[in-house]
C-alpha positions as CSV (number, residue, x, y, z in Angstrom):
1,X,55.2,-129.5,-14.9
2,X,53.0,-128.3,-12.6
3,X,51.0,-131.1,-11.0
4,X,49.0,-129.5,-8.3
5,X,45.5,-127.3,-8.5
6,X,47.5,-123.9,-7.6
7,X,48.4,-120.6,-9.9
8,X,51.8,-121.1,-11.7
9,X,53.9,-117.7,-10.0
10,X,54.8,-116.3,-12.8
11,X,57.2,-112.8,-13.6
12,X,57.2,-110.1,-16.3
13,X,60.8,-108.5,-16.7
14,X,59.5,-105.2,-18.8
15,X,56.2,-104.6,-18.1
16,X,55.6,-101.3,-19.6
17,X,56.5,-101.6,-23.7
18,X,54.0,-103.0,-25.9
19,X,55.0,-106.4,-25.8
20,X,54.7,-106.5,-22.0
21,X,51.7,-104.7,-21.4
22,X,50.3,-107.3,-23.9
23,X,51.4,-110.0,-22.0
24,X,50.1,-109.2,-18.7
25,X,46.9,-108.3,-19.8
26,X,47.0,-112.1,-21.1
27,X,47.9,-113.5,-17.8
28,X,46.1,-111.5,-15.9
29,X,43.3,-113.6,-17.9
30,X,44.8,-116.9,-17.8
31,X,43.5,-118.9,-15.5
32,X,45.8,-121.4,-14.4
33,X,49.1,-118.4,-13.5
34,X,49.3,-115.5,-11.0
35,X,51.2,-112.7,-11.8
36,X,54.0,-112.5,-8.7
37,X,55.6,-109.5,-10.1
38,X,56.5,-106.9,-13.5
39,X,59.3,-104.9,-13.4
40,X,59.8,-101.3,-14.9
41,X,63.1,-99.4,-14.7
42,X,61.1,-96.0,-15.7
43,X,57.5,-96.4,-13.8
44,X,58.7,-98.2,-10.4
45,X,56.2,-98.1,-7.7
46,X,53.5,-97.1,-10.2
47,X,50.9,-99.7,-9.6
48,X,50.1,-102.3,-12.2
49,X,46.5,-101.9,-12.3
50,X,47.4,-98.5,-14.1
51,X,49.0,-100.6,-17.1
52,X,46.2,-103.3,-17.0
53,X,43.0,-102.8,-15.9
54,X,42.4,-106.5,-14.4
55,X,46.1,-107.2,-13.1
56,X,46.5,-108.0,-9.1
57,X,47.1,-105.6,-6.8
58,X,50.9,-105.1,-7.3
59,X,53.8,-102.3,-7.7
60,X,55.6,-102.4,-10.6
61,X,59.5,-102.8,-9.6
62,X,62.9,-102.5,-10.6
63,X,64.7,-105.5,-11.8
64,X,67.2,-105.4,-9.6
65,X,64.7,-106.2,-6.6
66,X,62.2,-108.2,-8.6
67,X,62.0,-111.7,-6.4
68,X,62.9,-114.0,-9.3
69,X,63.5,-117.3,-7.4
70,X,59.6,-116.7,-5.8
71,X,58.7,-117.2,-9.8
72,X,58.1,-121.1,-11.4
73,X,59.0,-118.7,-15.0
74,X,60.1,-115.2,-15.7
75,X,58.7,-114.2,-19.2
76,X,61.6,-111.4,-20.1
77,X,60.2,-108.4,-22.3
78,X,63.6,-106.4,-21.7
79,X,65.0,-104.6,-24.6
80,X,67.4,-106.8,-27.4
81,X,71.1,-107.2,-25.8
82,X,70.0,-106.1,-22.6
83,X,67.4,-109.4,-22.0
84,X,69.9,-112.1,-22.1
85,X,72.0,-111.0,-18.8
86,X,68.5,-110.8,-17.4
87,X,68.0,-114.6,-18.1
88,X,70.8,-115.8,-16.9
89,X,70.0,-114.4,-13.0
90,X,66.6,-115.7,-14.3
91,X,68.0,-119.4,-15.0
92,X,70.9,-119.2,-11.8
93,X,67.6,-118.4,-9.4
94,X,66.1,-122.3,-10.4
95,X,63.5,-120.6,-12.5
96,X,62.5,-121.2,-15.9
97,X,62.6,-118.4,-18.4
98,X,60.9,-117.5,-21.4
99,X,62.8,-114.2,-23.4
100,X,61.2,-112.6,-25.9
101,X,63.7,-110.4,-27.0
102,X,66.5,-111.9,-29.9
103,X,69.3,-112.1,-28.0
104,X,68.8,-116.4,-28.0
105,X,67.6,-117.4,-30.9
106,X,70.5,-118.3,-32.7
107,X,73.5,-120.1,-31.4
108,X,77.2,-120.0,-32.4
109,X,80.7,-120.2,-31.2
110,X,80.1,-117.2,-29.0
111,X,76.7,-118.4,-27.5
112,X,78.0,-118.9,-23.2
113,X,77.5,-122.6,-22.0
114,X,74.4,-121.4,-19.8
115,X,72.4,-120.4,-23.1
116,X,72.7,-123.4,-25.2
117,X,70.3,-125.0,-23.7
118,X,67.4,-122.6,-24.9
119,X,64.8,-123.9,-27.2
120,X,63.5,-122.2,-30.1
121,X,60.1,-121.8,-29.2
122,X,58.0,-122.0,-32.0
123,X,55.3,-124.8,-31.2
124,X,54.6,-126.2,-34.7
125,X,58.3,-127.3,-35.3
126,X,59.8,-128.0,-32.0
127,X,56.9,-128.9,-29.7
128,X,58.7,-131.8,-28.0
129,X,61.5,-129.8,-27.0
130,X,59.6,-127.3,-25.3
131,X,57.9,-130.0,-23.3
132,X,60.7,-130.3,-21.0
133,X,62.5,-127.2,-21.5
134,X,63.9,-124.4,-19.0
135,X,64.8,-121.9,-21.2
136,X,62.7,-120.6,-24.1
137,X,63.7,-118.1,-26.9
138,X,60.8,-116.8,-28.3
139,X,60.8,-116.5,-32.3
140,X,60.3,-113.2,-33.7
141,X,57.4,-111.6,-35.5
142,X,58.5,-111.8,-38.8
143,X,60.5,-115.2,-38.5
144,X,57.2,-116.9,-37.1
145,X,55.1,-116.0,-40.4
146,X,58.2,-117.0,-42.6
147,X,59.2,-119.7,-41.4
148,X,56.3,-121.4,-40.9
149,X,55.5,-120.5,-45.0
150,X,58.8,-122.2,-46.1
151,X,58.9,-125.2,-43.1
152,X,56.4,-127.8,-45.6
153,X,58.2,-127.2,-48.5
154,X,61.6,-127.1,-47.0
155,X,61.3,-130.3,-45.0
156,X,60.2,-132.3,-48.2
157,X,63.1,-130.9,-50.5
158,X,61.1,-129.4,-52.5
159,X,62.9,-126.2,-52.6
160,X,65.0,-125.0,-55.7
161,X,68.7,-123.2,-55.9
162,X,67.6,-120.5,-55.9
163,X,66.7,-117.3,-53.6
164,X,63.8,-117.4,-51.4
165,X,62.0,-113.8,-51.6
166,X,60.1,-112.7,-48.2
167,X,58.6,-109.1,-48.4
168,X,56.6,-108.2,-45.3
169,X,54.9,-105.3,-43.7
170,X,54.5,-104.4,-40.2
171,X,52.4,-102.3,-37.6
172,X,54.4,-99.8,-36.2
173,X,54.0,-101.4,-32.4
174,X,56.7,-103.8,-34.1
175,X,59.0,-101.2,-33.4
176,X,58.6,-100.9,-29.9
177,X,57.4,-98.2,-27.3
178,X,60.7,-96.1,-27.2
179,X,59.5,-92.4,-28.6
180,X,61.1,-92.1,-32.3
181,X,60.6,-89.2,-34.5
182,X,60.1,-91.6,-37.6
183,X,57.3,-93.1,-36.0
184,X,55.4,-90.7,-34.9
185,X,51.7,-90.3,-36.1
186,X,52.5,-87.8,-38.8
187,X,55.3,-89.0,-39.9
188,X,53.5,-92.9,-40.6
189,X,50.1,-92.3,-41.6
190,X,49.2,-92.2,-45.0
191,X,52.9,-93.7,-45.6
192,X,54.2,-97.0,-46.8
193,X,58.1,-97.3,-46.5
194,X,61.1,-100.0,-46.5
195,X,63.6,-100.4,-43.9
196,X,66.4,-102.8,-43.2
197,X,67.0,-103.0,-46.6
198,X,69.5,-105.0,-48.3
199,X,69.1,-107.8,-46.2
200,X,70.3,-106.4,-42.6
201,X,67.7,-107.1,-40.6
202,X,68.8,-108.9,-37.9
203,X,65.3,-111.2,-37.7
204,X,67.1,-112.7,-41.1
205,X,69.7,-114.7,-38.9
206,X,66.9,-116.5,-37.3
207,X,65.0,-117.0,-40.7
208,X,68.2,-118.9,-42.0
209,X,69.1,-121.0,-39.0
210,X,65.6,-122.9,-38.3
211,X,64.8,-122.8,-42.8
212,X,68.3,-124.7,-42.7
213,X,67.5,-127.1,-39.6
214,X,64.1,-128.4,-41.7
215,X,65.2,-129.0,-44.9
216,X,66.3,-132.0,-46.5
217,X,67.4,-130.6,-50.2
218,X,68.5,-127.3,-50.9
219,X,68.6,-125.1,-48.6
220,X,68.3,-121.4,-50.2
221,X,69.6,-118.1,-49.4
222,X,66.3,-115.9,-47.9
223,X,66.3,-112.4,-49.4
224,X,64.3,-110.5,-46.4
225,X,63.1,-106.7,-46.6
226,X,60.8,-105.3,-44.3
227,X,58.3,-102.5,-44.3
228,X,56.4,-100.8,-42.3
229,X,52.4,-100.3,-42.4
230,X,50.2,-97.3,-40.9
231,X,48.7,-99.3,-38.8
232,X,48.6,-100.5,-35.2
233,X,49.2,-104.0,-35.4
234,X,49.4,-107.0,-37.8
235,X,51.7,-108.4,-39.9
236,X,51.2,-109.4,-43.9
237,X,54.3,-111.6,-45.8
238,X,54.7,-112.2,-49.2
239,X,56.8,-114.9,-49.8
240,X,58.1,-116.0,-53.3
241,X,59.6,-119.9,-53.7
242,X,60.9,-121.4,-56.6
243,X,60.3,-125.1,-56.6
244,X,61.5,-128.4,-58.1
245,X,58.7,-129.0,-59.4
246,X,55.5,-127.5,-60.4
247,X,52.6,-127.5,-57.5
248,X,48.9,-126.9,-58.2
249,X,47.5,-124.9,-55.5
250,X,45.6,-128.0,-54.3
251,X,48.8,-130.2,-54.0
252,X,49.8,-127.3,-52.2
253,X,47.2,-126.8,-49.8
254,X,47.4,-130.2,-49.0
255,X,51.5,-130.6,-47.9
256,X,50.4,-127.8,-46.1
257,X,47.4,-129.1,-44.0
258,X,49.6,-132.5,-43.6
259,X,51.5,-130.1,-41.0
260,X,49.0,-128.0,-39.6
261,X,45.7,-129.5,-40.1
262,X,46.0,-130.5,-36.4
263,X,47.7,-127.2,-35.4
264,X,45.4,-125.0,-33.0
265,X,47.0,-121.6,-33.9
266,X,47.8,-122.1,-38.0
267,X,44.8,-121.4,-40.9
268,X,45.8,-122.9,-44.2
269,X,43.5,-121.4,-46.5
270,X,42.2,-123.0,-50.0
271,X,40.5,-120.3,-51.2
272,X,41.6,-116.6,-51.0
273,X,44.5,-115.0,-48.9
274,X,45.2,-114.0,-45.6
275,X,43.8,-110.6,-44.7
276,X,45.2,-108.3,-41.6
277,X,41.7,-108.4,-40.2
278,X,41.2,-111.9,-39.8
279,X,43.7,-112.4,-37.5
280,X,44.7,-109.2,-35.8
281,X,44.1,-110.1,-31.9
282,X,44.2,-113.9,-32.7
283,X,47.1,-116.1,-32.1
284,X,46.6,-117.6,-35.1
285,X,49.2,-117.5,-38.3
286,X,46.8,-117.7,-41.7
287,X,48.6,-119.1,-44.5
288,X,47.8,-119.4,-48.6
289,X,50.2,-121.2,-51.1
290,X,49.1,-120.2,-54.9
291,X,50.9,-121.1,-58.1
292,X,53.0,-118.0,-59.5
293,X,51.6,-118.1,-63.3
294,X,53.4,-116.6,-66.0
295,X,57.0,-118.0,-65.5
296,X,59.3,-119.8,-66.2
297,X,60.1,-122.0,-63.7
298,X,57.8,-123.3,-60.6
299,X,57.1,-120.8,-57.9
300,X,54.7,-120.7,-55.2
301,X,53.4,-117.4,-53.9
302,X,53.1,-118.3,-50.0
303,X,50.8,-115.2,-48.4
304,X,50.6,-115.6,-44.3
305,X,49.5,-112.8,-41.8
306,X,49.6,-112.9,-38.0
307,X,49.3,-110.3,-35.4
308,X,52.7,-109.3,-34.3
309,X,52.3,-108.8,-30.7
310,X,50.2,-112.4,-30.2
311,X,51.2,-114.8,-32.3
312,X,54.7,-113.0,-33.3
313,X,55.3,-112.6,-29.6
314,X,53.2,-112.7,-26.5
315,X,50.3,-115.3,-27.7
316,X,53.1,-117.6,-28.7
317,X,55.0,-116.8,-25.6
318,X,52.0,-118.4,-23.8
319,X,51.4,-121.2,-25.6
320,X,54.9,-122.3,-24.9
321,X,54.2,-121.5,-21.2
322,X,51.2,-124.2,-21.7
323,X,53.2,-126.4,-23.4
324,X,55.8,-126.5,-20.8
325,X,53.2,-127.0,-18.1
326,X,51.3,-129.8,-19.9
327,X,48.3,-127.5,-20.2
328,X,45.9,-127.7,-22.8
329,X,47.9,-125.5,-25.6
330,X,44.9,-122.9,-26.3
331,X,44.7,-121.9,-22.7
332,X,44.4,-118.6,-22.4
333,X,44.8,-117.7,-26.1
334,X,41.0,-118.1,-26.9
């Protein structure tokens, strides 16, 4: 924890995707970090104030010369399966890291002894761990939103046998920066398309491990499919749960402001549903629980929406960074 009146040093590994750029145009508003340095392997040398208008005075470097041990926490925005090496020169230079990318976020027999110490940074279930962590994996976009929807009603065993159904729909920056034909203007606009289908995304693994951790009954297989909107940014989940028992959507409402009434960053609406618009550059995650009529057993019809690059990355990436630094959590993010 920092305990003096100084900027935190901080690092970006990745400055120039969207995820990146979004993050140091963050810090470079934050008022309690400096940014020591961002790395690019394509625009090295290019100065930083040509990615964000308000950053300091720096080059943008490669990450092989990048000064990581001059950094009190590298936030990595490097590419999936190329992030985690990253970390671990990160972690062996005494600095704390923060990854974004998915390559921690799931443990198992093959996880190496260096990354099992990583927390799963999502605020709202694990605060307390991130507290006095080193070594952060950020959740994904999609898990965030899902997750979150299922935690309340997971963690009370209120969940039936029986397949949990999570449809969401992206902004194309969810994709990345890398130039692909399929997401080019002409080939997204006016479109609304699938992918992953068949449950293959790999944000599924993620979805399972922390809906598993939380529960105290069943705990259900998560049917996941994907899609992917014309627009910018945002994120908008559908999510379909059959219950034990029947829930009006007061009684629902309510289990869900017992866990997030005091949250900064999560909405739990009693009337209407989450819309793109209300929380597209927020950090916030706006969820609604409503009673499926019309069937034969109980479901509940949770509807959340978040912005993808804040809350499903960079904004929650931050408000770990506070957490870990006893700041005030909304630092920042407001």
């Amino acid at each position: 924890m920092m305990n003096d009146s100084s900027p935190l040093a901080v690092g970006v590994l990745g400055a120039t995707g969207y995820t990146g750029r979004e993050l140091l145009k963050k810090l470079s508003r934050h008022s309690r970090v400096r940014i020591a340095f961002a790395t690019s392997e394509s625009e090295a040398g290019a100065p930083l104030r040509r990615l964000v208008r308000n950053a300091p005075d720096l080059a943008l470097q490669k990450a092989e010369t990048a000064p990581l041990g001059e950094a009190a926490v590298v936030f990595s925005c490097l590419p999936h399966g190329d992030s985690s090496r990253w970390v671990e020169r990160v972690l062996a230079a005494g600095t704390a890291a923060i990854d974004l990318s998915a390559d921690l976020r799931v443990q198992g027999p093959e996880t190496p002894e260096w990354a099992r110490e990583a927390v799963y940074g999502l605020p709202e279930l694990h605060r307390e761990k991130i507290r006095s962590a080193r070594l952060i994996a950020n959740p994904g976009c999609y898990p965030t939103a899902a997750i979150l929807s299922i935690a309340p009603l997971a963690r009370r065993g209120l969940l039936a046998d029986a397949p949990v159904i999570i449809n969401a729909a992206s902004g194309v920056t969810g994709a990345g920066r890398t130039p692909k034909r399929e997401l080019l203007f002409a080939e997204v606009a006016e479109d609304f398309r699938a992918y992953g289908v068949g449950n293959t995304h790999r944000h599924l693994a993620e979805m399972v491990d922390q809906v598993g951790k939380v529960s105290t009954g069943a705990v259900p297989e998560l049917i996941f499919t994907p899609h992917l909107l014309p627009v910018r940014q945002g994120i908008l989940e559908t999510i379909h749960i059959t219950l034990r028992k029947p829930l009006s959507r007061e009684e629902a409402t309510a289990i869900y402001r017992e866990d997030y009434g005091n949250e900064p960053f999560v909405e739990v609406l009693a009337e209407g549903t989450p819309t793109l618009t209300s929380v597209v550059g927020t950090n916030y995650v706006s969820i609604a629980a409503v009673p499926v009529e019309r069937v034969s057993t109980p479901m509940l019809q949770v509807i959340a929406a978040e912005d993808n690059l804040i809350k499903g990355a960079i904004g929650q990436a931050i408000q770990n960074l506070n957490i870990m630094q006893g700041w005030p959590e909304t630092e920042g993010l407001l």
